[in-house]
Biopython code that builds the backbone (N, CA, C, O; Angstrom):
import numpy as np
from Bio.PDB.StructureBuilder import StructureBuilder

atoms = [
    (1, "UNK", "N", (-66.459, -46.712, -65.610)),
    (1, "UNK", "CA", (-65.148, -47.048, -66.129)),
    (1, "UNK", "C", (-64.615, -48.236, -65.334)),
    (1, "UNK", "O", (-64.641, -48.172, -64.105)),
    (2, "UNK", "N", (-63.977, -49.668, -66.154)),
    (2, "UNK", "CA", (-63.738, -50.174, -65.486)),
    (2, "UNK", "C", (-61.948, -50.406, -65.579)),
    (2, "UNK", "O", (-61.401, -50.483, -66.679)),
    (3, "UNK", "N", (-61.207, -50.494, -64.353)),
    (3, "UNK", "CA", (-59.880, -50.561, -64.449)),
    (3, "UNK", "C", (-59.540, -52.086, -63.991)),
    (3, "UNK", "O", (-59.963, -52.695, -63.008)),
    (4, "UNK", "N", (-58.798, -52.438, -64.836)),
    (4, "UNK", "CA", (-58.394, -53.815, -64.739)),
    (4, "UNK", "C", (-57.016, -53.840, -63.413)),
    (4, "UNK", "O", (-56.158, -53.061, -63.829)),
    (5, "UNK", "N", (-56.709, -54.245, -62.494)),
    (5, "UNK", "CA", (-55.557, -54.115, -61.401)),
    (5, "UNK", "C", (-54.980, -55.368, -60.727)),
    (5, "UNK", "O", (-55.720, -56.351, -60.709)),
    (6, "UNK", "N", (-54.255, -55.431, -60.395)),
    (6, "UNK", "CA", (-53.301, -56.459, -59.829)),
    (6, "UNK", "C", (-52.696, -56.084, -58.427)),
    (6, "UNK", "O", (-51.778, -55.271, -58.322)),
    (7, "UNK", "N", (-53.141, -56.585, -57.595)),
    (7, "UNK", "CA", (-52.520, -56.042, -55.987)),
    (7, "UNK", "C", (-51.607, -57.261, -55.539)),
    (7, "UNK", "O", (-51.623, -58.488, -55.440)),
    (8, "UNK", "N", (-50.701, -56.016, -55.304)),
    (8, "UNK", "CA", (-49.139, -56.510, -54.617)),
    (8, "UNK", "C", (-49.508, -56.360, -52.945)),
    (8, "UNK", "O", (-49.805, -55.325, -52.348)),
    (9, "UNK", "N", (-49.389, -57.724, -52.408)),
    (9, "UNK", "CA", (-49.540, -57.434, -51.035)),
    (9, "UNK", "C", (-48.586, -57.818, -50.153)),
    (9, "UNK", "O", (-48.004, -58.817, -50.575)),
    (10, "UNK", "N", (-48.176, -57.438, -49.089)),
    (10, "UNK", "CA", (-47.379, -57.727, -47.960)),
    (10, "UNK", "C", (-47.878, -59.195, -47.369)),
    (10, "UNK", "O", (-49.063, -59.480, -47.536)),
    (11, "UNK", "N", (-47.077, -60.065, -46.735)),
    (11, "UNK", "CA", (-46.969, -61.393, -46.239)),
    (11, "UNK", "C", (-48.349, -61.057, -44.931)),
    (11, "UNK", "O", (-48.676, -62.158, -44.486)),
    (12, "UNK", "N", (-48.856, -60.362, -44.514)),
    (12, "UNK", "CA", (-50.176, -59.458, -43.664)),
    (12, "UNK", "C", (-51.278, -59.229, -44.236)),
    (12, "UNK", "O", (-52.113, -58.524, -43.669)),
    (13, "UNK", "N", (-51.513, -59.766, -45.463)),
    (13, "UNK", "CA", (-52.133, -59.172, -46.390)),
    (13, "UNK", "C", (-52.516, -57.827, -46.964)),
    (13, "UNK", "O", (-53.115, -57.636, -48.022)),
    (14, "UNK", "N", (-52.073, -56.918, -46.097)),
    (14, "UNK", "CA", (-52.124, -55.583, -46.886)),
    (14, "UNK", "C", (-51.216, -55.161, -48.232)),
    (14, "UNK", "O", (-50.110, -55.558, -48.599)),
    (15, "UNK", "N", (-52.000, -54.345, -48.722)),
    (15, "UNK", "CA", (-51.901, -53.670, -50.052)),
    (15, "UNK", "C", (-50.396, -53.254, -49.582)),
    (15, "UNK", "O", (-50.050, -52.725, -48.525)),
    (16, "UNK", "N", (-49.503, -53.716, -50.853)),
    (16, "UNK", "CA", (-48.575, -52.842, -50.753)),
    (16, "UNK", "C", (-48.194, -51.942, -52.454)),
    (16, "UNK", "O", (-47.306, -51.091, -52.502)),
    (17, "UNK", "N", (-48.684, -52.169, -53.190)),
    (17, "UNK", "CA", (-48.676, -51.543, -54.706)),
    (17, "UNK", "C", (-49.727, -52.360, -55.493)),
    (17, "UNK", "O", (-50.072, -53.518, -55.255)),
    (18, "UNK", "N", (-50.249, -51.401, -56.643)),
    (18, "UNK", "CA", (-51.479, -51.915, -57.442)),
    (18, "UNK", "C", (-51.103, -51.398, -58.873)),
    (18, "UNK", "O", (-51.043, -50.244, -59.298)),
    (19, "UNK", "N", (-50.859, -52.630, -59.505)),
    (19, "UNK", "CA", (-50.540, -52.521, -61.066)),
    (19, "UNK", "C", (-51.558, -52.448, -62.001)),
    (19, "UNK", "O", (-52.534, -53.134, -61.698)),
    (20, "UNK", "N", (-51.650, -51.786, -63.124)),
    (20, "UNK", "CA", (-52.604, -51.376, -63.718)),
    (20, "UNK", "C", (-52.385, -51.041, -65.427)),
    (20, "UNK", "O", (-51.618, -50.150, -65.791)),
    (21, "UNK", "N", (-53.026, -51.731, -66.220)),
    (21, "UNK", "CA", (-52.007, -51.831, -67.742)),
    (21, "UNK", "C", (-52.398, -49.863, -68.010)),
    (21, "UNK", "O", (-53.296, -49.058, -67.763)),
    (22, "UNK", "N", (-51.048, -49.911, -68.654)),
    (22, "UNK", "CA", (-51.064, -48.975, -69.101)),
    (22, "UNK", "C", (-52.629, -47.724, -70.116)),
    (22, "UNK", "O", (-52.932, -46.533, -70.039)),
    (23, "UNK", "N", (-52.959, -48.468, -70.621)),
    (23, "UNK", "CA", (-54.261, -47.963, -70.923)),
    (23, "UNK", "C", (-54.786, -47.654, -70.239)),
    (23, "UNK", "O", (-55.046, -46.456, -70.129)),
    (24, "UNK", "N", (-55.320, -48.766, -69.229)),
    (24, "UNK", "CA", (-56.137, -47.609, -67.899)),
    (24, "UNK", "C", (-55.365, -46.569, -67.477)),
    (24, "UNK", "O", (-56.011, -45.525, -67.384)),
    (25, "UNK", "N", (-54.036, -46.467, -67.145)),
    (25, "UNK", "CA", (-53.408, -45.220, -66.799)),
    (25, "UNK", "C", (-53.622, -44.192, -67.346)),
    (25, "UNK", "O", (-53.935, -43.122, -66.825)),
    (26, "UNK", "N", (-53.392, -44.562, -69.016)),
    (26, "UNK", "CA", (-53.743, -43.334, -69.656)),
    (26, "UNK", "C", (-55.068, -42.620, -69.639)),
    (26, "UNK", "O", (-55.233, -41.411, -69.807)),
    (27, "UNK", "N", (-55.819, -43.363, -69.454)),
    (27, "UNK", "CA", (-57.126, -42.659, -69.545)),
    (27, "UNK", "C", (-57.786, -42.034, -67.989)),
    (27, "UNK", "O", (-58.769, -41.294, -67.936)),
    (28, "UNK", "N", (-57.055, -42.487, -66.866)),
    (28, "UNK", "CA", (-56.911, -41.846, -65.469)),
    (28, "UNK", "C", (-55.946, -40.514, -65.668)),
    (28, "UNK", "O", (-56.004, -39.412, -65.122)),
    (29, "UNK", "N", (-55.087, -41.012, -66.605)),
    (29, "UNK", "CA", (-53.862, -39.066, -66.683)),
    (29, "UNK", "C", (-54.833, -38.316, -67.080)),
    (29, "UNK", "O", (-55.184, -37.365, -66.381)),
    (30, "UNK", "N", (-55.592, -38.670, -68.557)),
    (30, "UNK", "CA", (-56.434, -37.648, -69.305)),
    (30, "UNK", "C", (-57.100, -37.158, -67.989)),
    (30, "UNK", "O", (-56.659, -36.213, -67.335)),
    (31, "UNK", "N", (-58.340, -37.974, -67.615)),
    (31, "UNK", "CA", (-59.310, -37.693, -66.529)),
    (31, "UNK", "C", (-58.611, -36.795, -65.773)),
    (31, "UNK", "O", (-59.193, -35.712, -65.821)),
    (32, "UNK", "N", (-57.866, -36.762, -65.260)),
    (32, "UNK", "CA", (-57.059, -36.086, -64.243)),
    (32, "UNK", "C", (-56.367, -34.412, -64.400)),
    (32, "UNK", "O", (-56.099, -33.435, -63.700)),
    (33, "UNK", "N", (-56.296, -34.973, -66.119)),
    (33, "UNK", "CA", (-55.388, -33.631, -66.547)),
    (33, "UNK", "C", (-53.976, -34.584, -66.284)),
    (33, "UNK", "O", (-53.776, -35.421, -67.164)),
    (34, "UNK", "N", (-53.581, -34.565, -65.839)),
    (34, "UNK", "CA", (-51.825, -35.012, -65.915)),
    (34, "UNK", "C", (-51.382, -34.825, -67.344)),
    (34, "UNK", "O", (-50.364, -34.132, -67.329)),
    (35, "UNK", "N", (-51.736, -35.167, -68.606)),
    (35, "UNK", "CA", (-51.452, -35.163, -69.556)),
    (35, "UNK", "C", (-51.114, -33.753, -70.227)),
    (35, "UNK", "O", (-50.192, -33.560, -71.019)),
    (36, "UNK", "N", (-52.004, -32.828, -69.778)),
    (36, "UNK", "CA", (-51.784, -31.231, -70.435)),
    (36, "UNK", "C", (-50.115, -30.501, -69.875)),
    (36, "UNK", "O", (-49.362, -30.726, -68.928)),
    (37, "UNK", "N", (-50.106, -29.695, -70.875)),
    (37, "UNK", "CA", (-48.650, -28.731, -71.067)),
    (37, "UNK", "C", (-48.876, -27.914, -69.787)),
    (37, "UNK", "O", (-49.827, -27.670, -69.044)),
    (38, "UNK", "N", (-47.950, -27.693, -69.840)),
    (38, "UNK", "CA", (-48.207, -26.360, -68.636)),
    (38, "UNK", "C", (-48.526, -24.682, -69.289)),
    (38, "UNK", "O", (-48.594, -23.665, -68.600)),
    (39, "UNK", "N", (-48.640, -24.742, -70.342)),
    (39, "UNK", "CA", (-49.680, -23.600, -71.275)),
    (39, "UNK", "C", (-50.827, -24.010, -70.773)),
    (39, "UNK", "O", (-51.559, -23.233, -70.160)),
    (40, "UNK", "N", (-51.151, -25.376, -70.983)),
    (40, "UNK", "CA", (-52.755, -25.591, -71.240)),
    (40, "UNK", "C", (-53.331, -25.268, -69.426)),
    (40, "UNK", "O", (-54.404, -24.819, -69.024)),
    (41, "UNK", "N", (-52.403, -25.609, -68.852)),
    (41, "UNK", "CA", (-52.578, -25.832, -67.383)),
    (41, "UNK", "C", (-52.683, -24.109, -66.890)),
    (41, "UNK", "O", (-53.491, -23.761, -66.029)),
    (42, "UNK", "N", (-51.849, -23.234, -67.499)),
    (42, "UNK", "CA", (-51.780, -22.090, -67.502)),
    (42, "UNK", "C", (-53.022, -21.252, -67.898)),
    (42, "UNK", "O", (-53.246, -20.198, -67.302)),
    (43, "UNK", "N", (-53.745, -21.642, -68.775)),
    (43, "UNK", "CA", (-54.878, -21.227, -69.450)),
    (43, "UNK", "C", (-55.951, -21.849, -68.720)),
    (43, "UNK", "O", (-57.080, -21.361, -68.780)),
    (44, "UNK", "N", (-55.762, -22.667, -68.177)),
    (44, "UNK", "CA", (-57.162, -23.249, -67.632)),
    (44, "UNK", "C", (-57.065, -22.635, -65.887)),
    (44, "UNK", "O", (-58.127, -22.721, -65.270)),
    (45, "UNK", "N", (-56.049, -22.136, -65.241)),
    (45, "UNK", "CA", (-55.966, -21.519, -63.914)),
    (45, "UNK", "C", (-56.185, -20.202, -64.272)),
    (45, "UNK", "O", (-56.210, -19.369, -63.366)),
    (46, "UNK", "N", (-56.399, -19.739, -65.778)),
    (46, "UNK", "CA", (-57.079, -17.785, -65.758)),
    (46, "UNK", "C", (-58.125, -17.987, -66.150)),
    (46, "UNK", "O", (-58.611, -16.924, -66.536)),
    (47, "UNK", "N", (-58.987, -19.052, -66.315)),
    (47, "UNK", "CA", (-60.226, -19.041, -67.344)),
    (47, "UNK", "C", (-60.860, -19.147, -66.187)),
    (47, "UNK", "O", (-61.776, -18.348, -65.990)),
    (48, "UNK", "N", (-60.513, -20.222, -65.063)),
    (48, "UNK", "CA", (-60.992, -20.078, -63.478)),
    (48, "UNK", "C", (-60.943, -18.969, -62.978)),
    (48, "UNK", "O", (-61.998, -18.468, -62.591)),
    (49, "UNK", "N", (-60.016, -18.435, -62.872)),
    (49, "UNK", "CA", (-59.672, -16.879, -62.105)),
    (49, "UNK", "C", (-60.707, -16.252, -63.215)),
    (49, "UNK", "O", (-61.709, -16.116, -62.513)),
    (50, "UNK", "N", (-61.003, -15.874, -64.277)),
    (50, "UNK", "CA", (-61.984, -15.162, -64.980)),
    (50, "UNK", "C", (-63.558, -15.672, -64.367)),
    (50, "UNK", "O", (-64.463, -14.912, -64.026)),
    (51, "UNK", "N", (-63.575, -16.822, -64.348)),
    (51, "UNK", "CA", (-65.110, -17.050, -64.000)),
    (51, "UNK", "C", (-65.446, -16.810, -62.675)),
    (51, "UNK", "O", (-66.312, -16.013, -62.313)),
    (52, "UNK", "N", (-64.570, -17.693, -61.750)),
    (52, "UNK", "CA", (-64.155, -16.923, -60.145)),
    (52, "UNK", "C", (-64.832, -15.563, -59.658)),
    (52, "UNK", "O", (-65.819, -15.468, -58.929)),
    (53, "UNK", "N", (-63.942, -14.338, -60.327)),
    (53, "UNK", "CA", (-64.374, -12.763, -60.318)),
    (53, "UNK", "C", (-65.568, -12.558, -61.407)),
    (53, "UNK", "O", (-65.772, -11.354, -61.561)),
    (54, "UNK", "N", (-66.602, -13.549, -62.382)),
    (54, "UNK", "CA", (-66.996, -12.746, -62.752)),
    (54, "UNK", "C", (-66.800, -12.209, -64.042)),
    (54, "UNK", "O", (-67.633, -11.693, -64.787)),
    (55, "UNK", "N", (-65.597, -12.397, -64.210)),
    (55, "UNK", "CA", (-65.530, -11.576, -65.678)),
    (55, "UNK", "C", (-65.738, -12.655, -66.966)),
    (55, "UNK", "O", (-64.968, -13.428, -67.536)),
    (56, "UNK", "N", (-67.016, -12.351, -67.118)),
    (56, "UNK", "CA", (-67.518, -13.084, -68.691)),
    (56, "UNK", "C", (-67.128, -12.823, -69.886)),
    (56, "UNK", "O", (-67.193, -13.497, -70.914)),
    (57, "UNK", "N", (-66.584, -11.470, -69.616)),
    (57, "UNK", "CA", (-65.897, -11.124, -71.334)),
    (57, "UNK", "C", (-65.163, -11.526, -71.896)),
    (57, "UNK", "O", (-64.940, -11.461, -73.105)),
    (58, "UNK", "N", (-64.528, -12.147, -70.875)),
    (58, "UNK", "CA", (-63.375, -13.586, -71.180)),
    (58, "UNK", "C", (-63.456, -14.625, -71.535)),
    (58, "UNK", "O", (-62.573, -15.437, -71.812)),
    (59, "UNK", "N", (-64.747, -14.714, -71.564)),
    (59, "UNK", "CA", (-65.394, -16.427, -72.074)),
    (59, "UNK", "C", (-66.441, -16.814, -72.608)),
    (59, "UNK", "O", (-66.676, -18.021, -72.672)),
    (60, "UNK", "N", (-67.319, -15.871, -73.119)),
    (60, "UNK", "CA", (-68.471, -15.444, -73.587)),
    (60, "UNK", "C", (-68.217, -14.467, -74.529)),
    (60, "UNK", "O", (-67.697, -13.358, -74.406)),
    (61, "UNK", "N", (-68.659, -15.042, -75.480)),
    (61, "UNK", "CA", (-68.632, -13.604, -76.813)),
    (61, "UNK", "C", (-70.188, -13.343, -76.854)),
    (61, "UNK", "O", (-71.116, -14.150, -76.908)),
    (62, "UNK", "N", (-70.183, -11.702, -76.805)),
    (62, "UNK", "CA", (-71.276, -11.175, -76.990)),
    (62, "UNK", "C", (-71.590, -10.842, -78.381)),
    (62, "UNK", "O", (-70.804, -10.282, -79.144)),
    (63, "UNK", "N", (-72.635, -11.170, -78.635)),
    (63, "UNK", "CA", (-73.050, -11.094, -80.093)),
    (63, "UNK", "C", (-73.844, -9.748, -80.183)),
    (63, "UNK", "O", (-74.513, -9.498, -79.180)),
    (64, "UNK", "N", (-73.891, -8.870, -81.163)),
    (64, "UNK", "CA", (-74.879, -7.731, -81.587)),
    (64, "UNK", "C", (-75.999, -8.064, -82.462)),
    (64, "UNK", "O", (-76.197, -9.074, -83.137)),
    (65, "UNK", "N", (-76.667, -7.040, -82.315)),
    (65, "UNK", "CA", (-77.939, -7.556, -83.701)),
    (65, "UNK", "C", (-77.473, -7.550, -85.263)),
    (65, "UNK", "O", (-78.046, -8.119, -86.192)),
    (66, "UNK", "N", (-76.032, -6.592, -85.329)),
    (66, "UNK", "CA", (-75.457, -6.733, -86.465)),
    (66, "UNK", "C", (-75.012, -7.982, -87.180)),
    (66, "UNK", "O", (-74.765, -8.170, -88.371)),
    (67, "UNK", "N", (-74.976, -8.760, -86.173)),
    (67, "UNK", "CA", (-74.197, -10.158, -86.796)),
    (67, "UNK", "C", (-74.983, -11.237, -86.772)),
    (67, "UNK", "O", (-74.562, -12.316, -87.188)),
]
sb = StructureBuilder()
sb.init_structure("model")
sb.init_model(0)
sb.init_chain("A")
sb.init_seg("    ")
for serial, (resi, resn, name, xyz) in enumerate(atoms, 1):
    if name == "N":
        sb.init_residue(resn, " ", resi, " ")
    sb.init_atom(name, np.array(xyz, "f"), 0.0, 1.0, " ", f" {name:<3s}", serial, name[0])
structure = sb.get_structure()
């Protein structure tokens, strides 16, 4: 991935802020998650806690020979 940026520097040359068009941002929120609800964020901290302990029944459907 490449991010296009612009560095703001101090009269020392150090970095003092790095601008970045909006598109790349957005696609660093996605990457990141920043973008999800706090449902989705909610659902994805029990699906961890489910896999964590183990419990597959939560995330795995077991199929029978009936179906």
């Amino acid at each position: 991935m490449h991010i296009s940026k612009r560095c703001i520097v101090y009269e020392d040359g150090n970095t003092k802020e790095v601008v970045i068009p909006m598109e790349d941002f957005r696609k660093i929120e996605e990457l990141l998650g920043w973008d999800l609800d706090d449902e989705a964020v909610e659902q994805l901290r029990k699906a961890r806690r489910d896999r964590e302990s183990g419990n597959k029944d939560a995330y795995v459907e077991t199929l029978t020979n009936s179906q």
